[in-house]
C-alpha positions in Angstrom: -36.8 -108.2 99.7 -33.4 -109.3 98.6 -34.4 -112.6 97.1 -36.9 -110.5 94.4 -33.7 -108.1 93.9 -31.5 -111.0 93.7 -34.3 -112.4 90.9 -33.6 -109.3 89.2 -29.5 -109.5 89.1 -29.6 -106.6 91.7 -27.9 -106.4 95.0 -29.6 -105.1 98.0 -27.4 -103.9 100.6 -28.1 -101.9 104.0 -25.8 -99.5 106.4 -28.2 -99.3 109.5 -28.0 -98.2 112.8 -29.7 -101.2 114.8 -29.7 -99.3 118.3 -32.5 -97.0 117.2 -35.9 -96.6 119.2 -38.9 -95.6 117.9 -42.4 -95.0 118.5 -45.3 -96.1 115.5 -47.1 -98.4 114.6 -44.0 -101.3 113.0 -46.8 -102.8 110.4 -46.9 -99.6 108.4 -43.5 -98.1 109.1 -42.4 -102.0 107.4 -44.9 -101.0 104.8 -43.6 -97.9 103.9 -39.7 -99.2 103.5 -41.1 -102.0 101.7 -42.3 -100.1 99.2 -40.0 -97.8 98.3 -37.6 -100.6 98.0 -40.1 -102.2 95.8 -40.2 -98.9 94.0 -36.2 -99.4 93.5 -36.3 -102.7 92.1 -38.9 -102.1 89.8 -37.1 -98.8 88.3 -33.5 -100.3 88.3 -32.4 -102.5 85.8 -28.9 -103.3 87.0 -26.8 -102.7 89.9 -27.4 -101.8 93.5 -30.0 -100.6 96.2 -29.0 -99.7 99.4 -31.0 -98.5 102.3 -29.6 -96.2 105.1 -30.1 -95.7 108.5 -28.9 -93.3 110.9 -29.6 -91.1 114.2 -29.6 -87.5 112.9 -29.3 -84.5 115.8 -29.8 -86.5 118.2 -34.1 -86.2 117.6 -34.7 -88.4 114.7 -34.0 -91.4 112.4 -33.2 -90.5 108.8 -33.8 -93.3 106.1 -32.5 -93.1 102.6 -33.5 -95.4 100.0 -31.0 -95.2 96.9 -30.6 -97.0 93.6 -28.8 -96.3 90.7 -31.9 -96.5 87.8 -32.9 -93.9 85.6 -34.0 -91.4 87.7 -36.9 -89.1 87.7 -38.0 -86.2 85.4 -38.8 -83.1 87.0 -41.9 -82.9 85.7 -42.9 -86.5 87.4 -41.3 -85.2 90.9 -43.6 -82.7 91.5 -46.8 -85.1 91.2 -44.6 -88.2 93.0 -46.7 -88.4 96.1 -50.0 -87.5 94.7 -52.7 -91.0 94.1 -52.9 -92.7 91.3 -49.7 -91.0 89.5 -47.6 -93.8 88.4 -44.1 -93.3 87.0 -43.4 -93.5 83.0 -40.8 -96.0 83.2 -40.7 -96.4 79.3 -41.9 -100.2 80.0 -45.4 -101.4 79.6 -44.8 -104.2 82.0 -44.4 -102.4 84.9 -47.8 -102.8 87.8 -49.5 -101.0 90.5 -52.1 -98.8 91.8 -49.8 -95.6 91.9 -50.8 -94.9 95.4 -47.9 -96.8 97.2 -45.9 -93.5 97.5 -49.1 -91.5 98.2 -50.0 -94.4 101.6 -46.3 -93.8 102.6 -46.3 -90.4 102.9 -49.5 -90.3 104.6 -48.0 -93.0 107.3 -44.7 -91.4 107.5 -46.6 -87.5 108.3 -49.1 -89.5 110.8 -46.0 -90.7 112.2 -45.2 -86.9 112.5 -42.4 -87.7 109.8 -41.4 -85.7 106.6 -40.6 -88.1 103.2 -38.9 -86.3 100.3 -37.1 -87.6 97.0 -34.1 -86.2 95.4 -33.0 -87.1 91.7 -31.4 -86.2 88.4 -32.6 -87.7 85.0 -30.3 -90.5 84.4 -29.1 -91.3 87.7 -30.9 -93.3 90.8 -33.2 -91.1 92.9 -32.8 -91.3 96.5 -36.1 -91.2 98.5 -35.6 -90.3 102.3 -37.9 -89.5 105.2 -37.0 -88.8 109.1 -39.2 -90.0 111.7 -38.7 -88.9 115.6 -36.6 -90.8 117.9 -38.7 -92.5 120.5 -38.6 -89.9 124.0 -37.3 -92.2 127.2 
């Protein structure tokens, strides 16, 4: 995805743990980081996207996806994983079904994962979910 964020003037950058093991199926876990780095570059007009992995407690991977846009109103968090609710972005430009969010969540809790965001109006949100390690 960095030559779309490059297209853009952004920088994408990653601090990952490469060590980590899990179970799932790849095609849809790829899916869902896919999109909510797609999600970033579409709501961010300058600046940086980085995507973080790490081993929390020793049971599970936690991935964060944070960018530095505008953020997200309250009143659009509660409805951010619910179909066919697409952000205001104040652009008329911007596309999609509005169910990308909605699909990820749905993979990440088949996945028996959790996927939250965190933000505040006029700064980057940060979208994160955890996933179980893989048991040796």
């Amino acid at each position: 995805m960095s030559p779309i964020a490059s297209q853009k003037g952004l920088i994408l950058s990653s601090d990952c743990q490469h060590d980590i093991k899990l179970s799932g199926d790849k095609n849809r876990l790829r899916q869902v980081l896919s999109n909510l780095i797609s999600n970033a570059i579409k709501f961010t007009e300058k600046g940086e996207i980085r995507v973080y992995m790490t081993v929390a407690n020793k049971k599970y991977v936690l991935v964060q996806v944070k960018d530095n846009g505008q953020g997200i109103a309250p009143a659009e968090m509660e409805n951010l994983f619910n179909p066919y609710r697409r952000r205001d972005s104040g652009k008329q430009n911007t596309h999609g079904l509005g169910i990308g969010l909605t699909l990820s969540k749905i993979f990440i809790e088949l996945h028996h994962g959790k996927i939250w965001a965190e933000s505040t109006p006029g700064q980057g949100p940060t979208v994160s979910f955890t996933l179980p390690l893989k048991k040796e």
